[in-house]
Structure formats: C-alpha cells, structure tokens
C-alpha positions in Angstrom: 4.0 -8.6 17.1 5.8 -6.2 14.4 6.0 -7.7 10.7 7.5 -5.2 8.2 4.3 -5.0 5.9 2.0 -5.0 9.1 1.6 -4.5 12.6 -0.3 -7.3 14.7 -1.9 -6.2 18.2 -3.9 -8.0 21.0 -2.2 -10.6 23.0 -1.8 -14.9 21.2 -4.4 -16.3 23.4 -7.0 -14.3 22.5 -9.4 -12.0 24.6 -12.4 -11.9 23.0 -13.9 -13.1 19.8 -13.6 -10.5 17.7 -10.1 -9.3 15.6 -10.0 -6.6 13.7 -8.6 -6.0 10.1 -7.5 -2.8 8.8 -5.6 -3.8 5.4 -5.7 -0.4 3.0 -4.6 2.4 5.5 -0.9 1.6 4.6 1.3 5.0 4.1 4.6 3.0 3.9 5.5 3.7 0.2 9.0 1.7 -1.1 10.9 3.6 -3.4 10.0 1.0 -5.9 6.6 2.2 -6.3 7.0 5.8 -6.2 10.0 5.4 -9.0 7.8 4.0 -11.6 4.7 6.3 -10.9 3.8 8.3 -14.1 1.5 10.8 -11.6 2.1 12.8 -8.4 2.3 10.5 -5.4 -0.6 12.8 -4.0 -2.9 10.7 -7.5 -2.6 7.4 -4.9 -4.4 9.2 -2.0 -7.6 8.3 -3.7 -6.6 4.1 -2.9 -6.5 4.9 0.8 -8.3 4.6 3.3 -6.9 7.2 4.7 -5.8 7.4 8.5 -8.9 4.8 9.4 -6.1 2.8 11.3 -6.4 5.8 13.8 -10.3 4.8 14.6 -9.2 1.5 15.2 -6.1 2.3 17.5 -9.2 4.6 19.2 -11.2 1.8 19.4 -8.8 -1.4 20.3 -8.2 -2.8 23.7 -7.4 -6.2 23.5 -8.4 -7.8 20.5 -6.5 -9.3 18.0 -6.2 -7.1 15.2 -3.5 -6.3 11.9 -2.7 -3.0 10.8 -1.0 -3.1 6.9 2.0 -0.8 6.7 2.3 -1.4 3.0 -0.2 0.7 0.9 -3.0 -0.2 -1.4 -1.0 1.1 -4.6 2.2 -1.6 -3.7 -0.5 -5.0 -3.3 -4.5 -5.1 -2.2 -4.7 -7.1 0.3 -8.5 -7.1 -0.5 -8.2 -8.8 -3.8 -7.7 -12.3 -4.5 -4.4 -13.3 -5.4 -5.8 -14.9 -9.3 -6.4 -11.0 -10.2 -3.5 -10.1 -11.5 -4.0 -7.6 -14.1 -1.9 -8.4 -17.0 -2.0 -4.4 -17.9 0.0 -3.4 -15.0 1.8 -7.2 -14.8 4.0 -8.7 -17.1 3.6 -11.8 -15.4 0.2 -12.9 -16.6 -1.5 -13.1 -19.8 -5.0 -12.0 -20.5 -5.5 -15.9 -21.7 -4.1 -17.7 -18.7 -6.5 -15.6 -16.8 -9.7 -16.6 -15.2 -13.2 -14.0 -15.7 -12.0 -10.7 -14.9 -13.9 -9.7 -11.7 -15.3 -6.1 -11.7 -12.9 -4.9 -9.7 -10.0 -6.0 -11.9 -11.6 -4.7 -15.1 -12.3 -1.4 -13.8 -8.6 -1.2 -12.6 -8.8 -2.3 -9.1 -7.0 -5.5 -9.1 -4.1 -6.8 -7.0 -2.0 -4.3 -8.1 -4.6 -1.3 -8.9 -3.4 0.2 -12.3 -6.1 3.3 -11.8 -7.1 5.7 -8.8 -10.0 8.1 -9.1 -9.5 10.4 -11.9 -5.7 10.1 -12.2 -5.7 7.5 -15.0 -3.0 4.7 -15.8 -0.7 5.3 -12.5 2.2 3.3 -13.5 4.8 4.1 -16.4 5.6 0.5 -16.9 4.4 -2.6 -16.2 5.8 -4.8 -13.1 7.8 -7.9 -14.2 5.9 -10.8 -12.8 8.8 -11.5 -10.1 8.3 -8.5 -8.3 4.5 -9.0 -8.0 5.2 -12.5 -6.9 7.7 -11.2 -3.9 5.0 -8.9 -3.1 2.6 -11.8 -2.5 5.0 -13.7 -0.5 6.0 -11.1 1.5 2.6 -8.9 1.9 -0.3 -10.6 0.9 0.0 -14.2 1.8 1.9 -13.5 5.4 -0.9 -11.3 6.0 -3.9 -13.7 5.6 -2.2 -16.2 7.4 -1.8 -14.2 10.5 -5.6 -13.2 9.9 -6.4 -17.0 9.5 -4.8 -17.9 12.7 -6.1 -14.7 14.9 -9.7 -16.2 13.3 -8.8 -19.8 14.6 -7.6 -18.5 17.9 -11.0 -17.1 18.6 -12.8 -19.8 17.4 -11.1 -22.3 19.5 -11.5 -20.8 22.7 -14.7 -19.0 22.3 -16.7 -21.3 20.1 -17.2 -18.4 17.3 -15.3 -15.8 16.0 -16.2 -12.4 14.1 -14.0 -10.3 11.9 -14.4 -6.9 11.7 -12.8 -5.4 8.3 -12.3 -1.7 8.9 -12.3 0.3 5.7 -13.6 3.8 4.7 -15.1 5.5 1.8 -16.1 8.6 0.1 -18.9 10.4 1.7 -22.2 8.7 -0.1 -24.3 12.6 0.6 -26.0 14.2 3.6 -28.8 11.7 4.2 -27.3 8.6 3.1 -25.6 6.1 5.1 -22.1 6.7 7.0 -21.6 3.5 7.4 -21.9 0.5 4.7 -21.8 -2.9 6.5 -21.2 -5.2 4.4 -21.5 -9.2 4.7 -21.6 -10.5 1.2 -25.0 -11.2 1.3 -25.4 -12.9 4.2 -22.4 -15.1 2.8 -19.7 -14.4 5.0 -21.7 -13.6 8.2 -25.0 -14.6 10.0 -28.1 -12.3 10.3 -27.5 -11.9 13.9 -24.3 -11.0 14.3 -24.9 -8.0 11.1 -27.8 -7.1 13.6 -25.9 -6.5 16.6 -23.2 -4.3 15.1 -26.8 -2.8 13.5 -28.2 -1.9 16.1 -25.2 -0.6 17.9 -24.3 1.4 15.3 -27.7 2.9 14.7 -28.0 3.7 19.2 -24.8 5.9 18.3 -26.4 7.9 16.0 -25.0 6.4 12.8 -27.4 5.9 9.5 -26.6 2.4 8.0 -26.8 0.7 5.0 -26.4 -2.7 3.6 -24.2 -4.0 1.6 -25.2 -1.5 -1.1 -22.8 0.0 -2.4 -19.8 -2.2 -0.8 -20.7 -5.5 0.0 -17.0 -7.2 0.8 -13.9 -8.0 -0.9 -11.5 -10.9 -0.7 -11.2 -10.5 2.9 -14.9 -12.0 3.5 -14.6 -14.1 0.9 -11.6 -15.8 2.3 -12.2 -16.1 5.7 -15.8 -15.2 6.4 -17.6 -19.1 7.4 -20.7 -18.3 8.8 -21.0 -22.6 8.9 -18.3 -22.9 11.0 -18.4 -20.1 13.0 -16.4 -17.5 11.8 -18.0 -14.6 10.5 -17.1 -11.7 8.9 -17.8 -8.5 8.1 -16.8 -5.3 6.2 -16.9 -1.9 8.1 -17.2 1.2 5.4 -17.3 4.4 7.4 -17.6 7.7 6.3 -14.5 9.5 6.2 -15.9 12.6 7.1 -17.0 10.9 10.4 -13.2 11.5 11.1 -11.4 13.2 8.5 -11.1 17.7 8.1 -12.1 17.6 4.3 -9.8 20.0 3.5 -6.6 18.8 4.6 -7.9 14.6 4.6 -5.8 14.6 7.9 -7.3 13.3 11.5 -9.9 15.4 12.4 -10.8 15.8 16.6 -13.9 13.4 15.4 -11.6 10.0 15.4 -12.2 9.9 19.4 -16.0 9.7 18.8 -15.5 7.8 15.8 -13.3 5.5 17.8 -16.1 5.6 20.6 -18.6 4.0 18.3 -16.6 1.6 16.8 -15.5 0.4 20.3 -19.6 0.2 21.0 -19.6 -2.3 17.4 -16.9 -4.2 18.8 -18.3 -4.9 22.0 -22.1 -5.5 20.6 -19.7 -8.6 17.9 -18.5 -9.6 21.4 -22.1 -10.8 22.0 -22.5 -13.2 20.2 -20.0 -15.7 22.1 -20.8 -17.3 24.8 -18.2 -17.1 28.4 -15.3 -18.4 27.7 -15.9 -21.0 30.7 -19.3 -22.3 28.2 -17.7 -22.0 25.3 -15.1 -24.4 26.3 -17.9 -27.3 27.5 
C-alpha cells in the first residue's frame, strides 16, 4: 500500500509474525528542505542510512514491513515527537520543553540541526507550522501503520516481533557488524535477541549488544515485551553492503540480504502455528 512519505509491503492479514521497519533510508528530499540548507546536500548523507532499504527488499517475502520515502534531515521518525529542538524550531521554547534527551542536545532531535562534521545544516529555523505538518503527515501516519502491522501479528499469531533495520559506520576490523539493540532487555525478551543471535552469528556475523546503539523511539514506542510484542533494532555495518568509495550498493546486499532473511526467519520462531496460536 503506497503512502507518499512511505511505502508499506506484505499482504493486511499478515504472514508471519514478524514486520519489518526501515525508517531513515529515505532519499526523497522536498524542495523545502534543500532550499533552506546552508551546506551541500551531499553534508546530509551522513543522516542516512544509506541504501539499507535495498537489504531489506533482498530479504522480504511476505512480511509486513514500511519503507520511509522522506529522509532523516525533513523528520526522524526515530525520535519522539516532544524533541523538538527549539534551535532549528521556532515552534518550541527551550522552557516549555521537557529534559533534552542526548540525542536532542547533541543535535539529533526530530528535525536533526547537525550531521557529522558539517555543523548547523539549516540557514533558518523552521516555523513551528511546518514541523507540525511534517508530524501529521510523516511521523504520526507512520507509527500508526507500524502500530497496526504490530497488532495484526499479535492477533493472529499470539506474538509479534519488530525488526528495525538501520545501519551505521563501520565500528573497526574486529568489532561487531552488527549492533542489536533491545533497550536493555526493555523492548524485547532474552529469547527472541537470542534467536536473531545466534542466527546472525551461524552466518558469519560478529555481534554486539546494545553497545553502542541500543534503540530509539521506535522500541520505545512499540516494543511490549509484556504483551507480546517485541522489538528490536538491527545496526549493520554498511560496509557489509556498501563500495566505500562511492557509498552506492555494493554486489554484497544479496548476501547481506541472505542473512537478514536467515534473522527473519530465526524471529519467526518464536510464534507458535498459526492454527495454536489461535486456541
């Protein structure tokens, strides 16, 4: 089903248990954005997670899963919609605000005002208007359709997992390539981080914890271990599928799309039948 900010796949009845998230790949930059930029659009690359929606279109069959259209810079879908950043948003004021998360103070809030070594991206600030049609129309259309996929599961399979498909900066040559992260064991049981684990780990990956990305908004929103939905960031290495000179597709996404069909499958396990989870 085809929303201008995002595209949703996987059929309404859903298949299987798991749906898929891929909320900062977005390369659909309005005119709006790139108008009141004070750097080269190239400065926004940094925000991306660039081309990982090509793993997961490697990996999908018939899951549920959302695709954003609408890029990091425009609205982070990953961030809560209380952090506003008043430098960047005329709409707020650094007093109606609640404690600036981390993210927000270091520049990274719902509208990012920094990426990587750029500096201040924006020439002016955003009236608070526009950032507010940019939640109606981006963020909060997109969480509900996530909330609903998560639902769908639940209902028919008696547990659902999100998988929120992200990638990073290479950490070095013996650190992890993937970061799993699960808030702590807030947003996700111990078994189902295990599975993906372990299936990660049989295809050859090194994984990590948590450490250094643990989860955004996304998991914090919607991750209920309690209730049976679960969540669960996936950081990859974007080497793993990226040619480092050009930070365009690389032959690697097929194999990099091969292993995260194997992590799907192993979040799949933790559902019972369909028929049993229906009793």
């Amino acid at each position: 089903m085809p929303h201008y900010s995002f595209d949703r796949f996987g059929p309404d009845v859903p298949n299987s248990p798991v749906v898929l998230s891929v909320p900062h790949a977005g390369r659909d930059y309005p005119v709006e954005l790139l108008d009141a930029l004070r750097v080269p659009p190239r400065a926004l690359l940094p925000l991306e997670d660039r081309h990982v929606d090509a793993v997961a279109l490697a990996a999908h069959r018939d899951e549920a899963m959302l695709v954003a259209r609408r890029p990091r810079a425009w609205i982070d879908l990953n961030r809560s919609e209380r952090e506003r950043d008043p430098a960047v948003d005329d709409g707020v004021s650094p007093a109606a605000l609640p404690a600036a998360s981390n993210k927000l103070r270091s520049g990274l809030g719902l509208v990012p005002r920094r990426a990587g070594p750029a500096g201040d991206l924006w020439q002016r600030r955003f009236s608070g208007p526009a950032i507010e049609r940019r939640i109606e129309a981006d963020h909060r259309p997109y969480h509900a359709a996530l909330a609903q996929a998560l639902e769908a599961a639940r209902a028919r399979f008696g547990v659902a997992v999100l998988l929120d498909i992200h990638s990073m900066p290479t950490l070095g040559s013996e650190r992890a390539q993937l970061v799993l992260g699960d808030r702590f064991g807030r947003a996700a049981s111990g078994t189902v981080v295990a599975l993906i684990e372990a299936a990660a780990r049989r295809e050859g990956l090194r994984v990590a914890r948590n450490t250094p990305y643990a989860g955004g908004h996304i998991l914090e929103r919607h991750g209920d271990p309690v209730s049976g939905i679960h969540a669960v960031q996936l950081e990859f290495d974007r080497l793993l599928y990226l040619d480092p000179l050009t930070m365009e597709p690389s032959p690697s996404v097929a194999r990099l799309g091969a292993v995260l069909r194997a992590i799907i499958d192993a979040a799949a396990e933790i559902a019972p039948p369909p028929a049993l989870a229906a009793e």
